[in-house]
C-alpha positions as protocol buffer text, in pm:
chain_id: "A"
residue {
  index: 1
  type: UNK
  ca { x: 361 y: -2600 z: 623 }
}
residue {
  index: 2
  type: UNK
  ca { x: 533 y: -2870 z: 453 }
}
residue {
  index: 3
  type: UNK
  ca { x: 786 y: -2812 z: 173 }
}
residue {
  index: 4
  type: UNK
  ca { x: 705 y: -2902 z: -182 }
}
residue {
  index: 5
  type: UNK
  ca { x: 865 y: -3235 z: -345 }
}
residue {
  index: 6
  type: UNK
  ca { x: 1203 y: -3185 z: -501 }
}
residue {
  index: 7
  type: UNK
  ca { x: 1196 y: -3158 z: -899 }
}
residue {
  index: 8
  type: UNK
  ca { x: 1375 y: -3469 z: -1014 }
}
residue {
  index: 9
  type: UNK
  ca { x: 1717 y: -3415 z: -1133 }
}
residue {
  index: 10
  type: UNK
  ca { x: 1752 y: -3380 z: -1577 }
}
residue {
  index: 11
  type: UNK
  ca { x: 2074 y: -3561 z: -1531 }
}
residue {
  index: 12
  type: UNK
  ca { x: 2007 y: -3808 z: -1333 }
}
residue {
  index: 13
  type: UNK
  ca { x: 2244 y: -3666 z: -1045 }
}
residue {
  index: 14
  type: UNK
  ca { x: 2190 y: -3596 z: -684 }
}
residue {
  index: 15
  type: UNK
  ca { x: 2350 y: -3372 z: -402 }
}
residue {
  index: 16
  type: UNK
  ca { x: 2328 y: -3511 z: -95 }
}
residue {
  index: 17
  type: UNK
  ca { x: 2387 y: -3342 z: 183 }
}
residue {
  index: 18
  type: UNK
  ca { x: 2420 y: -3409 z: 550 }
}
residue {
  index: 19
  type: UNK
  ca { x: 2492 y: -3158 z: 853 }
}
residue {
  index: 20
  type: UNK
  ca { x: 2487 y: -3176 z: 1174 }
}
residue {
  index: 21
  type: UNK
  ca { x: 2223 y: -3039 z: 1399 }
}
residue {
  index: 22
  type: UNK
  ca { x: 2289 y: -2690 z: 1486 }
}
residue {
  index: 23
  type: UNK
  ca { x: 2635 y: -2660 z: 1357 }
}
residue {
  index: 24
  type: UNK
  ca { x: 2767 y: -2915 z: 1604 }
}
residue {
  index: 25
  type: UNK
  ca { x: 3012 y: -3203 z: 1469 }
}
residue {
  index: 26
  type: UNK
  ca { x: 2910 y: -3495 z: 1319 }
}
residue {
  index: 27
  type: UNK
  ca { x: 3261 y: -3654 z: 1248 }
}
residue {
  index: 28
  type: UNK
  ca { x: 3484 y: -3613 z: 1547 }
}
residue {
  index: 29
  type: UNK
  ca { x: 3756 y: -3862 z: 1405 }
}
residue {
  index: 30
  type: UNK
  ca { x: 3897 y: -4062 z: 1170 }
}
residue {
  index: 31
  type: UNK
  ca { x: 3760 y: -4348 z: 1285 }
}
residue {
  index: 32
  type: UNK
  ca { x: 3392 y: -4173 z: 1279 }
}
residue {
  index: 33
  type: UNK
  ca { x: 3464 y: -4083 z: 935 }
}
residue {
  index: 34
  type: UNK
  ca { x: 3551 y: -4468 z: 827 }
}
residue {
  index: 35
  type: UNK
  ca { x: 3243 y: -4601 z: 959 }
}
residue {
  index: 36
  type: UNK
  ca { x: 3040 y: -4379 z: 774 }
}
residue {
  index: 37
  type: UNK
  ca { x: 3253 y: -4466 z: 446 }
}
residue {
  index: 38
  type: UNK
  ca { x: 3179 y: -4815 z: 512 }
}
residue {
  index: 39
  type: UNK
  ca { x: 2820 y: -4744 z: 550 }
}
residue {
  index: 40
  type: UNK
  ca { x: 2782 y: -4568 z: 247 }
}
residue {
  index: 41
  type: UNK
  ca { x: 2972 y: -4820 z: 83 }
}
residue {
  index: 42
  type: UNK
  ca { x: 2776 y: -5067 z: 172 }
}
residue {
  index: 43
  type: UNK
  ca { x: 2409 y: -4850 z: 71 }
}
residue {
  index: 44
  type: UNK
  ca { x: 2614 y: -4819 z: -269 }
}
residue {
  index: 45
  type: UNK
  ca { x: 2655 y: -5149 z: -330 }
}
residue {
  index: 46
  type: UNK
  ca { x: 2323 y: -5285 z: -173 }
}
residue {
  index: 47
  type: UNK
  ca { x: 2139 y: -4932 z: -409 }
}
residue {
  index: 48
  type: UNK
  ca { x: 2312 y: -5059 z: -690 }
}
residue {
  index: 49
  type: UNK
  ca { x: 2404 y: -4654 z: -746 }
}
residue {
  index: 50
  type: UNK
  ca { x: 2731 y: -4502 z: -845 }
}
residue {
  index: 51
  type: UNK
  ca { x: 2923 y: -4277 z: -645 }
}
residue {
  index: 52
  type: UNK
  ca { x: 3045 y: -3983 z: -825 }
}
residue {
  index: 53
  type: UNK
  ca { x: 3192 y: -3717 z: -574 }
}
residue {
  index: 54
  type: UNK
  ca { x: 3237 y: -3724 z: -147 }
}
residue {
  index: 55
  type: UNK
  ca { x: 3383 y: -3423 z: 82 }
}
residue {
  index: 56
  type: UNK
  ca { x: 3363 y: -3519 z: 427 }
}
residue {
  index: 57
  type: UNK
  ca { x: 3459 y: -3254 z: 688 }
}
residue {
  index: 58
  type: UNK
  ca { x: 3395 y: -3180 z: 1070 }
}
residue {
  index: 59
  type: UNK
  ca { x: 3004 y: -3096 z: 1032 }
}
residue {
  index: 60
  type: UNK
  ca { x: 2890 y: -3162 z: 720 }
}
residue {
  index: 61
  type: UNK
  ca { x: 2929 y: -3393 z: 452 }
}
residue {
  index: 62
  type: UNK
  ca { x: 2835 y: -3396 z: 69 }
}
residue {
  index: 63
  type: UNK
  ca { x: 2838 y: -3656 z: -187 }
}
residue {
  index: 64
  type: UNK
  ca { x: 2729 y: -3684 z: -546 }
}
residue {
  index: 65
  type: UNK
  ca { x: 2504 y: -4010 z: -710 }
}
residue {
  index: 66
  type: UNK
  ca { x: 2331 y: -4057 z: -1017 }
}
């Protein structure tokens, strides 16, 4: 069964989040963790979005965009 659409945020913001599959790490570095800053640096300025809020640890990560 497929779930239903998200409602779309009043304010305009959006938590995204991203974990890893089963628990397991998706950062095992530093140097994981910069590349993925550099990626979503680059979507930012390519999506033309702001970037309000990141947390970044071993498994997970969450950021905040309008």
């Amino acid at each position: 069964m497929a779930r239903q659409a998200r409602v779309k945020s009043a304010t305009g913001v959006h938590h995204v989040m991203l974990k890893g599959l089963d628990g397991r790490n998706i950062f095992l570095d530093d140097a994981d963790r910069s590349i993925f800053m550099e990626k979503l640096n680059k979507t930012r300025e390519i999506g033309g979005f702001e970037l309000y809020a990141y947390c970044l640890m071993a498994n997970h990560t969450f950021t905040a965009i309008p």
